[in-house]
TIVO-743691 format. One record per residue (C-alpha): residue number from 1; residue in three letters; x, y, z. Coordinates in steps of 0.05 Angstrom, whole numbers, plus 5000, padded with zeros to 4 digits. Layout:
! TIVO-743691
<nr:NUM rest:ala px:X py:Y pz:Z> .
...
! end
This chain:
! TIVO-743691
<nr:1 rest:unk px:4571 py:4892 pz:4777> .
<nr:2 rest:unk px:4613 py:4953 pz:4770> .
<nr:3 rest:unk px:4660 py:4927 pz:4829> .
<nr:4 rest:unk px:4669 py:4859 pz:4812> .
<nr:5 rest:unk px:4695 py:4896 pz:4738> .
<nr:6 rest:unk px:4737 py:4941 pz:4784> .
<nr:7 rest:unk px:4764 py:4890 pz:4831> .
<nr:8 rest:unk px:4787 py:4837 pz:4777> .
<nr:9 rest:unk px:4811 py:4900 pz:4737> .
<nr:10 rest:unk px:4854 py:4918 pz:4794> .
<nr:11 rest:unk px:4877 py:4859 pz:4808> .
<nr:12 rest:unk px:4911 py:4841 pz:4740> .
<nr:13 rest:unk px:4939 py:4921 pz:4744> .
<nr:14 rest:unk px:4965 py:4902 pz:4823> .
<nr:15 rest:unk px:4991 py:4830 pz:4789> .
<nr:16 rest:unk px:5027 py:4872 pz:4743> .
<nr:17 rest:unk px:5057 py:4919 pz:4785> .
<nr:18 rest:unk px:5070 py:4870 pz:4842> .
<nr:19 rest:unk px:5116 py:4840 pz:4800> .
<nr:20 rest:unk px:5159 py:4899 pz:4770> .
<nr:21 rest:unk px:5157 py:4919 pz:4843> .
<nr:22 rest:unk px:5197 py:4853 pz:4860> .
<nr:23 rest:unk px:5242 py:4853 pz:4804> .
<nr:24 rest:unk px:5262 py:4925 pz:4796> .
<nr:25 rest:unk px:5247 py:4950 pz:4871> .
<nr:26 rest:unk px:5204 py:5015 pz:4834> .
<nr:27 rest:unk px:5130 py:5036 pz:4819> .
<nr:28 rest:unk px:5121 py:5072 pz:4757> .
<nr:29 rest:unk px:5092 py:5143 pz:4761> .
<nr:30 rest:unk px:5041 py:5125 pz:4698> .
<nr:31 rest:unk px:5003 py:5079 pz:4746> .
<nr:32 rest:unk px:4982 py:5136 pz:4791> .
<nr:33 rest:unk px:4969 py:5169 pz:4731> .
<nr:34 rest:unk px:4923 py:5120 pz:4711> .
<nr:35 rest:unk px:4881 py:5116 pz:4772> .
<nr:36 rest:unk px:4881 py:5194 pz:4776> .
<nr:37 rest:unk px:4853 py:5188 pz:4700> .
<nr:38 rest:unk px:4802 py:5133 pz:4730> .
<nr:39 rest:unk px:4779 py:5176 pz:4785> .
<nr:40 rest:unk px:4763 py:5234 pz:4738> .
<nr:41 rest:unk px:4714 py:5194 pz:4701> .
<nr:42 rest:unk px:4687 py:5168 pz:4762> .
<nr:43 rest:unk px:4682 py:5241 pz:4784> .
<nr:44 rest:unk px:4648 py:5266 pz:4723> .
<nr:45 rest:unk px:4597 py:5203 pz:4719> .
<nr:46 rest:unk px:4584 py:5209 pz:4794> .
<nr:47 rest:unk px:4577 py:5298 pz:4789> .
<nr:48 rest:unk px:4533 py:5291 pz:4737> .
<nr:49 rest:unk px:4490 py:5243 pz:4770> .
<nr:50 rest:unk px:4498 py:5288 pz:4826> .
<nr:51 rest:unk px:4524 py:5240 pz:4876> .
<nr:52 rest:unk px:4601 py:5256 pz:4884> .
<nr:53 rest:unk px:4620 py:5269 pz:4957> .
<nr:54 rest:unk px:4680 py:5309 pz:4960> .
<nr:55 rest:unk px:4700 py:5276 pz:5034> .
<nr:56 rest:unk px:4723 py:5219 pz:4994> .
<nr:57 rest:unk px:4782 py:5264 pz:4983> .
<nr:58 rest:unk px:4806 py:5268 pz:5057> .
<nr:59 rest:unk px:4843 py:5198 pz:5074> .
<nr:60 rest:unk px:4878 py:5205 pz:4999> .
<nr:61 rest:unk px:4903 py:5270 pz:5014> .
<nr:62 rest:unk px:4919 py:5253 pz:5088> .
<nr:63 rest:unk px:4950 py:5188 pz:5058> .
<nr:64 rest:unk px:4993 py:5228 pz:5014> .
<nr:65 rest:unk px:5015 py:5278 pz:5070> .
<nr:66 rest:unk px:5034 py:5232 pz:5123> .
<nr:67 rest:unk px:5072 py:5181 pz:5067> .
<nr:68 rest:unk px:5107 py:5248 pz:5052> .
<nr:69 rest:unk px:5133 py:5244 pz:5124> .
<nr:70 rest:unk px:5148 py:5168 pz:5118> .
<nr:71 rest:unk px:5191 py:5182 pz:5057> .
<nr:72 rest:unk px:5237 py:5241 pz:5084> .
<nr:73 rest:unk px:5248 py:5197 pz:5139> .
<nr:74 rest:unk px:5267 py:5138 pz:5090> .
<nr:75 rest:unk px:5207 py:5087 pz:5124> .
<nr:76 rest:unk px:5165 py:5093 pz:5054> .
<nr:77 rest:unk px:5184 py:5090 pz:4986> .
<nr:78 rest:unk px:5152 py:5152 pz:4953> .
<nr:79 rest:unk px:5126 py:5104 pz:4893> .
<nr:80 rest:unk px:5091 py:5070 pz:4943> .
<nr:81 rest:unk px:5054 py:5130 pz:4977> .
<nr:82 rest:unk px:5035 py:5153 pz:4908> .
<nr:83 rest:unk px:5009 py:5091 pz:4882> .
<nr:84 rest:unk px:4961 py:5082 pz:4946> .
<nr:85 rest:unk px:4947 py:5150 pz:4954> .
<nr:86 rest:unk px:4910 py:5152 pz:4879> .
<nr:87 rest:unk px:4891 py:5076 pz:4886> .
<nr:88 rest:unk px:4851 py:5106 pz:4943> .
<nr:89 rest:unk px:4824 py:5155 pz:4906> .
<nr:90 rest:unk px:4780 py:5108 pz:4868> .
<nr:91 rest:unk px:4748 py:5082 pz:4917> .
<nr:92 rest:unk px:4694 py:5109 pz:4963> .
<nr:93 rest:unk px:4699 py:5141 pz:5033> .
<nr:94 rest:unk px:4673 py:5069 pz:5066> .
<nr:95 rest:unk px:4714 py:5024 pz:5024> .
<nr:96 rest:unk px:4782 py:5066 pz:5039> .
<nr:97 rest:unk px:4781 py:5055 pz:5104> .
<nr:98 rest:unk px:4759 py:4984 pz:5098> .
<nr:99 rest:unk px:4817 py:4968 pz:5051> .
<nr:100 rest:unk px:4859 py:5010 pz:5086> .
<nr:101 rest:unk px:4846 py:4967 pz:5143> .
<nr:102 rest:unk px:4856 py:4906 pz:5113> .
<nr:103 rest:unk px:4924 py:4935 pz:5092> .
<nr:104 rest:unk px:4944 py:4961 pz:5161> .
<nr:105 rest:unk px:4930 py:4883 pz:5184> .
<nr:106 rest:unk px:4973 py:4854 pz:5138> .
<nr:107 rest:unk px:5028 py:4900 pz:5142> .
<nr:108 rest:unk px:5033 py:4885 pz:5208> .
<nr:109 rest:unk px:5037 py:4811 pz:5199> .
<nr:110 rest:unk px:5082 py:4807 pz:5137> .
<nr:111 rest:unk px:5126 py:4859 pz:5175> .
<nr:112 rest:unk px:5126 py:4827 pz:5246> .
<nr:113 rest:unk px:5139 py:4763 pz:5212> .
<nr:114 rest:unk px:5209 py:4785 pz:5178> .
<nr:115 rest:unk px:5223 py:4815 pz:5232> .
<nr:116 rest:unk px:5218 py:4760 pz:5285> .
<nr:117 rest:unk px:5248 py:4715 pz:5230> .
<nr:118 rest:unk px:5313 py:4772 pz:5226> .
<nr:119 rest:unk px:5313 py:4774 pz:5300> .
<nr:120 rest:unk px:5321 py:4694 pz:5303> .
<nr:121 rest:unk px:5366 py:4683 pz:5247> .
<nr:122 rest:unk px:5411 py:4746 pz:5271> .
<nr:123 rest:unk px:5405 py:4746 pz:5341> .
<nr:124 rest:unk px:5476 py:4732 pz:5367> .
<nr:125 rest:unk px:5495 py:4797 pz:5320> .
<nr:126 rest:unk px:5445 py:4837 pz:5343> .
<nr:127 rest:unk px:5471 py:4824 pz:5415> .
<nr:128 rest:unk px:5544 py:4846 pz:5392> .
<nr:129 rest:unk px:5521 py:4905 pz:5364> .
<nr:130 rest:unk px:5482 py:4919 pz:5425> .
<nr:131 rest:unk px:5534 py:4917 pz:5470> .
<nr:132 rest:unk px:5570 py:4959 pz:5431> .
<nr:133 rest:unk px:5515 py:5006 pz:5414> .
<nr:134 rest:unk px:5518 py:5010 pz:5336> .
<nr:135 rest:unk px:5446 py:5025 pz:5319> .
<nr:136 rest:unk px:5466 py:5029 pz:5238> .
<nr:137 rest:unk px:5488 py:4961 pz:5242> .
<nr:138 rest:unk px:5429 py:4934 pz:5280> .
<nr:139 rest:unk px:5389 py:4968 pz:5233> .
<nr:140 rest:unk px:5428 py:4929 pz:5178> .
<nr:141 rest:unk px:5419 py:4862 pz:5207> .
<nr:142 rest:unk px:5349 py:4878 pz:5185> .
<nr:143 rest:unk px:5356 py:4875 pz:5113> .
<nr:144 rest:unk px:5333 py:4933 pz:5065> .
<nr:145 rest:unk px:5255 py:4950 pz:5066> .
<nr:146 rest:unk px:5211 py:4901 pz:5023> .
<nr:147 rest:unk px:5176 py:4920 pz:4965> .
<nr:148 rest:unk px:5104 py:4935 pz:4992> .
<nr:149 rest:unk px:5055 py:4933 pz:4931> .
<nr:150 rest:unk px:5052 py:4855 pz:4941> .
<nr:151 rest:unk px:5014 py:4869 pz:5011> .
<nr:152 rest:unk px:4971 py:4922 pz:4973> .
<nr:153 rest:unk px:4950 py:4862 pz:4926> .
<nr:154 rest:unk px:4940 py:4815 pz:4990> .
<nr:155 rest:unk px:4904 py:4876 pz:5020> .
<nr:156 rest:unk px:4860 py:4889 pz:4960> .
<nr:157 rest:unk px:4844 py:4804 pz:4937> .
<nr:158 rest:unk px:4819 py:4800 pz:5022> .
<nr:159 rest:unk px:4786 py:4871 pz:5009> .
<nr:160 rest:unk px:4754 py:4852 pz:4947> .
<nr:161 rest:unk px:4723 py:4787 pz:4974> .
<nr:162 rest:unk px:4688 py:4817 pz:5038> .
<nr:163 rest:unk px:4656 py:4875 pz:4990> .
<nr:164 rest:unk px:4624 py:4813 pz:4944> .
<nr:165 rest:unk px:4609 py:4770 pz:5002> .
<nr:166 rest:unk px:4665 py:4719 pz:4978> .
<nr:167 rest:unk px:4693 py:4707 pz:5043> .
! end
């Protein structure tokens, strides 16, 4: 009962910021707030039950430190990594990596999928370029990175359905 209030929760948050994502290209701080605000209740309730498990710290943290990387080197957007990183944090240790999982899956398909469809549609300029050897214009023949909170949605609505035995 308390994840099917979560999941639909999270999905009408993720429908929310999904879209400002698309229109705007940014991820407001106040959502990370808002898990991190969701995840202290969750800590008190589950401390004084005494059931809290402080390894479901480790992939957040991790999560955070590695999409620190991703952003100096301009591969994430730093909205991004935050909003995951304390999305994660109000989940368990099991579901984590299960959603991060899912995630990883569907990054991989949305993102090999543009970037077969920019190889087709751009090939004879990618050729050019190659013979040339201009790697900043390859890299532009590949558009600008796509907002990624709609594949967190995907990720969390396939997610959500295997934890309540939808799918």
């Amino acid at each position: 009962m308390i994840f099917t209030t979560l999941f639909i929760f999270m999905i009408i948050e993720l429908l929310i910021v999904s879209y400002v994502d698309l229109k705007v290209r940014k991820v407001a701080n106040i959502w990370s707030v808002f898990h991190i605000l969701i995840f202290g209740l969750i800590t008190s309730y589950n401390a004084m039950n005494g059931i809290f498990d402080w390894k479901a710290l480790v992939i957040p943290v991790c999560f955070v430190t590695v999409g620190f990387i991703l952003f100096v080197f301009n591969v994430a957007g730093a909205g991004d990594v935050k909003f995951i990183s304390s999305f994660l944090l109000i989940l368990s240790e099991r579901q984590q990596i299960e959603f991060l999982y899912y995630l990883t899956w569907i990054t991989v398909i949305v993102g090999g999928t543009l970037a077969i469809k920019n190889i087709i549609l751009n090939r004879e300029k990618i050729l050019v370029y190659l013979g040339i050897k201009e790697k900043k214009i390859i890299a532009g023949v590949f558009g600008k990175k796509f907002p990624y909170t709609p594949l967190v949605l995907l990720a969390w609505i396939v997610f959500g359905c295997k934890e309540l035995n939808l799918i």
